[in-house]
Each structure stands twice: as structure tokens, then as C-alpha cells.
C-alpha positions in Angstrom: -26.1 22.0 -69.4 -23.2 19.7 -69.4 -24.3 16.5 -66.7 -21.0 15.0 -65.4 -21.3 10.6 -65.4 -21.0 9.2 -61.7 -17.7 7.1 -62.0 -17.9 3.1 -62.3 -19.2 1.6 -59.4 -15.2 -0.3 -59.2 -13.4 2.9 -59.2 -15.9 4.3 -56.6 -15.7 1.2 -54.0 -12.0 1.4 -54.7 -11.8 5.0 -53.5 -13.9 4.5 -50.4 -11.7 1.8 -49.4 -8.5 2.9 -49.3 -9.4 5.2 -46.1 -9.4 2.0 -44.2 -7.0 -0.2 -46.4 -5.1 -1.2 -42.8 -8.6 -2.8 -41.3 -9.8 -4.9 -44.5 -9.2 -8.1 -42.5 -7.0 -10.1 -44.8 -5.6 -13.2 -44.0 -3.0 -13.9 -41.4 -2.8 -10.0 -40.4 -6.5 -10.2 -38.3 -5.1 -11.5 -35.3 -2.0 -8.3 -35.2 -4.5 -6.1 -36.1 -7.0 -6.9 -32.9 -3.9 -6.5 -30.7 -3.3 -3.3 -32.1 -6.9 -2.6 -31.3 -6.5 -3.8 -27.6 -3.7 -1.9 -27.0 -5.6 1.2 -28.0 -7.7 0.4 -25.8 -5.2 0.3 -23.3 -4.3 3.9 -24.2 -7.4 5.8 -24.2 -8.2 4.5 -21.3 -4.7 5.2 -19.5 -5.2 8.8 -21.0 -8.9 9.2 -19.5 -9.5 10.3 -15.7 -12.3 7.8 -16.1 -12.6 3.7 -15.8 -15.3 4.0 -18.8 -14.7 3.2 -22.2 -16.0 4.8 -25.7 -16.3 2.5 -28.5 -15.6 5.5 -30.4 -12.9 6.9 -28.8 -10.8 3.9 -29.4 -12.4 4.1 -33.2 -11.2 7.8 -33.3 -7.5 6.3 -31.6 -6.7 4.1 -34.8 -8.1 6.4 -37.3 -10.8 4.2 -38.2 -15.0 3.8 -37.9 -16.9 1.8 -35.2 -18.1 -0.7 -38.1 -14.3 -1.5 -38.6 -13.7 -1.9 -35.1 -16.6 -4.4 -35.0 -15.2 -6.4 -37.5 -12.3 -7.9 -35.3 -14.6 -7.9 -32.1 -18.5 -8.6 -31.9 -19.0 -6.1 -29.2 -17.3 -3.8 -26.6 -17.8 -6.9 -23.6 -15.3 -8.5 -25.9 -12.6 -5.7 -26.2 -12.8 -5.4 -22.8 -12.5 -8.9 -22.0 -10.0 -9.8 -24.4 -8.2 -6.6 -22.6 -8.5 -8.3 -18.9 -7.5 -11.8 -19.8 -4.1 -10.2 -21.7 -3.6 -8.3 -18.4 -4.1 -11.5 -16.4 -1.6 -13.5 -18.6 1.1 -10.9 -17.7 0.5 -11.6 -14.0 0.6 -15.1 -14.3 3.8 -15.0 -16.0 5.6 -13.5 -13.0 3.8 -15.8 -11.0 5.6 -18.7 -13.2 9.0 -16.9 -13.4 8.8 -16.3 -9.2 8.3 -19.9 -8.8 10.8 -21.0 -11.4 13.9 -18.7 -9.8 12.7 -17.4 -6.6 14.9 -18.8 -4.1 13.7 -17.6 -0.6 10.0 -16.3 -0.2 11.1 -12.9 -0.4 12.8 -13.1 -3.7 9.9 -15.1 -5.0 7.3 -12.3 -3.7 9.6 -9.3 -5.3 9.5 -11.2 -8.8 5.7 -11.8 -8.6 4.7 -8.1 -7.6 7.6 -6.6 -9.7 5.8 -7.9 -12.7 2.5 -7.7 -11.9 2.9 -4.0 -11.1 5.0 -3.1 -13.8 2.0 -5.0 -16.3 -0.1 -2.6 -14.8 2.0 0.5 -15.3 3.9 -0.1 -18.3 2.4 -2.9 -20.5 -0.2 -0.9 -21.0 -3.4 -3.0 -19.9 -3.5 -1.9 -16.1 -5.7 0.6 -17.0 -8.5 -1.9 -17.5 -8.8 -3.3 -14.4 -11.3 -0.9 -13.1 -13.6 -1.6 -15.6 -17.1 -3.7 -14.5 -16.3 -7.4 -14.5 -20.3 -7.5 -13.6 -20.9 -7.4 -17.5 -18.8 -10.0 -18.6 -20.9 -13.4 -19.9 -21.0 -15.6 -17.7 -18.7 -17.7 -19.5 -16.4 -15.1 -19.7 -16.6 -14.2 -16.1 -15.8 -17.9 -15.6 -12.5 -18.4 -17.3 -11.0 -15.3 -16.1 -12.2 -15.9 -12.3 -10.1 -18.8 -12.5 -7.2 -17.2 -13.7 -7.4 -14.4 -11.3 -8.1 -16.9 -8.5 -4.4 -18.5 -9.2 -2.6 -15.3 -9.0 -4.1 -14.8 -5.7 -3.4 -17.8 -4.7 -0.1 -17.7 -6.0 0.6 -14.7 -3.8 -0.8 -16.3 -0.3 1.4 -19.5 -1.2 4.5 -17.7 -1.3 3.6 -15.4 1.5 2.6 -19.3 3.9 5.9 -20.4 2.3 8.0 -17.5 4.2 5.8 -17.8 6.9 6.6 -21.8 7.4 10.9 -20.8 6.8 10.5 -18.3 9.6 10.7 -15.4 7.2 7.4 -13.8 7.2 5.4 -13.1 10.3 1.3 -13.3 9.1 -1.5 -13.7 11.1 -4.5 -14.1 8.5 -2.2 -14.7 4.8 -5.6 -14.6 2.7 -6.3 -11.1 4.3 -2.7 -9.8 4.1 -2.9 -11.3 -0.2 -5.8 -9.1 -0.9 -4.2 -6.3 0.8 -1.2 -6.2 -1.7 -3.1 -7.4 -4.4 -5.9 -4.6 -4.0 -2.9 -2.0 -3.4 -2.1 -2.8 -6.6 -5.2 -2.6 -8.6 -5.7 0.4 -7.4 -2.7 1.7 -9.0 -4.2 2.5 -12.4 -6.9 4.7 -10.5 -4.2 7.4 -9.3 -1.0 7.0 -11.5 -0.2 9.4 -14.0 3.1 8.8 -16.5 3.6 12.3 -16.1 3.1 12.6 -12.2 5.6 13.1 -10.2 6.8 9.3 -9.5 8.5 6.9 -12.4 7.0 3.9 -12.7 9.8 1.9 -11.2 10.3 4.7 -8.3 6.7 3.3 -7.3 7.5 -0.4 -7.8 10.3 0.0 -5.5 8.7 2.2 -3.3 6.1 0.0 -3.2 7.8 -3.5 -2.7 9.5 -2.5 -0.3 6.7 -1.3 1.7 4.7 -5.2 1.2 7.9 -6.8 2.1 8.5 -4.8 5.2 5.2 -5.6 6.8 5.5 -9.3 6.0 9.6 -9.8 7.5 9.6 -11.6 11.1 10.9 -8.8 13.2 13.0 -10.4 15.7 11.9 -10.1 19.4 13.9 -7.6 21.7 15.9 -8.3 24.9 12.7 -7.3 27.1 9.7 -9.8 25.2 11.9 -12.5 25.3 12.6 -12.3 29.1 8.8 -11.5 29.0 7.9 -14.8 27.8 10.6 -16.7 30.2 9.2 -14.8 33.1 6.0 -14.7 32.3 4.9 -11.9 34.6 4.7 -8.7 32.9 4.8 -6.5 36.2 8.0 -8.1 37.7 9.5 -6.6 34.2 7.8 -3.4 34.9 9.6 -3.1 38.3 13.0 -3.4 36.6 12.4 -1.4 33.7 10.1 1.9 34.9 8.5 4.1 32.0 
């Protein structure tokens, strides 16, 4: 019986290798190759009707094992993370860009929101916002409280700004901020690139709705003779229901 010799253990490694030549971590290519891996993650979950995430499903996205995958990131809490604080730096962009050209509150709030929404719904990352924050390290949690913290109050700054020129009429700003801002969040939870609103139809849409609430609507002929009159049932006599 003819016994067939195993082949060197060179030409073996060699051919188990070349499977996952793309993820062998070689120098000056590791740090494309973990934003590849993030914006996979970005995908699957933007594909899944889910805010959870599989390890192996982004594995199985890039064509490659979990033990690959870990070689770029220790753990999942660190895809993820790395995935909120890329999310976060698109935000904070717009923030810099509204304050940079915005030249009325208004304009500055429509360059803020237009590219924070349009991070969430076309850069890919938006997705990841619904995922637990709760399991971040505490470090972690830290840095990117921070960051979120100065988008936020990025937006009630800009909304006191207009507020201060006459442009905005707000009660309770900090309230009105987290309205818009958790508007948005929530957009990943719902949208679908294949629904039945583009992206930018709902960035528009949307704007316009936020900047509506917030313009000062100008009184009418009746509340301003109101307030000079101050008696609400003298009005009523000249102008019956």
C-alpha cells in the first residue's frame, strides 16, 4: 500500500495562510484594515432589524474568522466603541463647520443637524447608536460622554443664540435640544435605504420640521391689542366667536 508523505510543514502554513492573506497585520496597513472592519460593522448592523451585534456576522461580512477579527480589536466592547466615537466625530464636525459659517442661528442649526443626520443615514455608523453604552468601560464611557455632551451642548447654544437675536421662540432650550437630538437617534431604529423616503427627503423633511417649531412666530393684530388692553373680555366684546 502506497502511504502518500504529509507536505513540509512551510508549504502547509503557506497554504493555510493565503485564505486570510488581507488580515495578516502587516505594517502600516492595520490601521485601514480596522476601519474596514468598523465599517462592516456599520453594515450588518444597518442590514439587521436588530440593535444587537454578532461578532460573527461581521467575521462572516469580510470573509474572514473571529480569531482574525480579534487581532485588530481585543474584544466586541471595542468594535463597538471605536464605532460610537467615529460616529460622534462626524457630529462634531458639523458642529465645527455650523460655527465656523453659520451666519444667523438658523443657518447655523440646518448645518449642525444636516450633518449629523446625514452621519447617521449615509456614513454608515448611525446604525450603532442603539447599541448599550451601559457596557462600555468606564473609561470608555468617559471620553465619549464628553464628546456627546458637546454636541448637545452645541445644539442648545445655537438654539439660546437665536433665542437672544429674536429668532427662536423657546421656553426650556435644554428640553427642546434633546427633543431634536433624540428625533434623531432614533432615526436608525426605523429607516430603511430601500423605504420609501431618500435619505435627503428625510433630512429635509425633517429640518424643516425642528426649525419650524423653534421660529418666533410673530404676534397677530388681536394679542398685541391684548397685551395693550390688558382685559381679555373687552376684546371678546369686539370680536364674538
Amino acid at each position: 500500500m502506497t502511504r502518500h508523505r504529509a507536505a513540509p510543514a512551510t508549504k502547509r502554513n503557506a497554504s493555510a495562510s493565503k485564505k486570510n492573506v488581507r488580515w495578516n497585520g502587516s505594517p502600516g496597513l492595520k490601521g485601514q484594515r480596522r476601519e474596514v472592519i468598523l465599517r462592516s460593522v456599520a453594515n450588518v448592523l444597518r442590514n439587521s432589524r436588530t440593535s444587537s451585534l454578532s461578532i460573527q456576522d461581521v467575521a462572516d461580512e469580510l470573509g474572514m474568522t473571529k480569531g482574525n477579527l480579534y487581532y485588530y480589536f481585543k474584544d466586541k466592547q471595542e468594535i463597538l466603541y471605536q464605532c460610537h466615537m467615529r460616529s460622534m466625530a462626524i457630529s462634531l464636525r458639523a458642529l465645527e463647520e455650523a460655527r465656523a459659517i453659520g451666519r444667523t442661528p438658523s443657518e447655523s442649526l440646518r448645518i449642525l443637524l444636516t450633518g449629523h443626520m446625514r452621519g447617521i443615514l449615509n456614513d454608515g455608523f448611525g446604525s450603532i447608536l442603539q447599541t448599550d453604552l451601559e457596557n462600555f468601560r468606564p473609561d470608555q464611557r468617559k471620553i465619549y460622554v464628553k464628546k456627546r455632551d458637546k454636541l448637545e451642548r452645541g445644539v442648545r447654544s445655537i438654539i439660546e443664540d437665536g433665542v437672544r437675536l429674536g429668532e427662536f421662540e423657546c421656553t426650556n432650550v435644554k428640553l427642546v435640544g434633546f427633543a431634536i437630538l433624540g428625533a434623531i437617534n432614533w432615526i436608525p431604529k426605523w429607516y430603511r435605504s430601500t423605504g420609501t423616503f431618500s435619505s435627503e427627503t428625510i433630512v429635509e423633511e425633517m429640518l424643516n420640521y425642528f426649525l419650524r417649531g423653534l421660529q418666533h412666530q410673530p404676534e397677530t393684530a388681536q394679542k398685541q391689542t391684548l397685551k395693550r388692553n390688558g382685559n381679555k373680555d373687552d376684546i371678546s366684546k369686539d370680536n364674538p366667536i
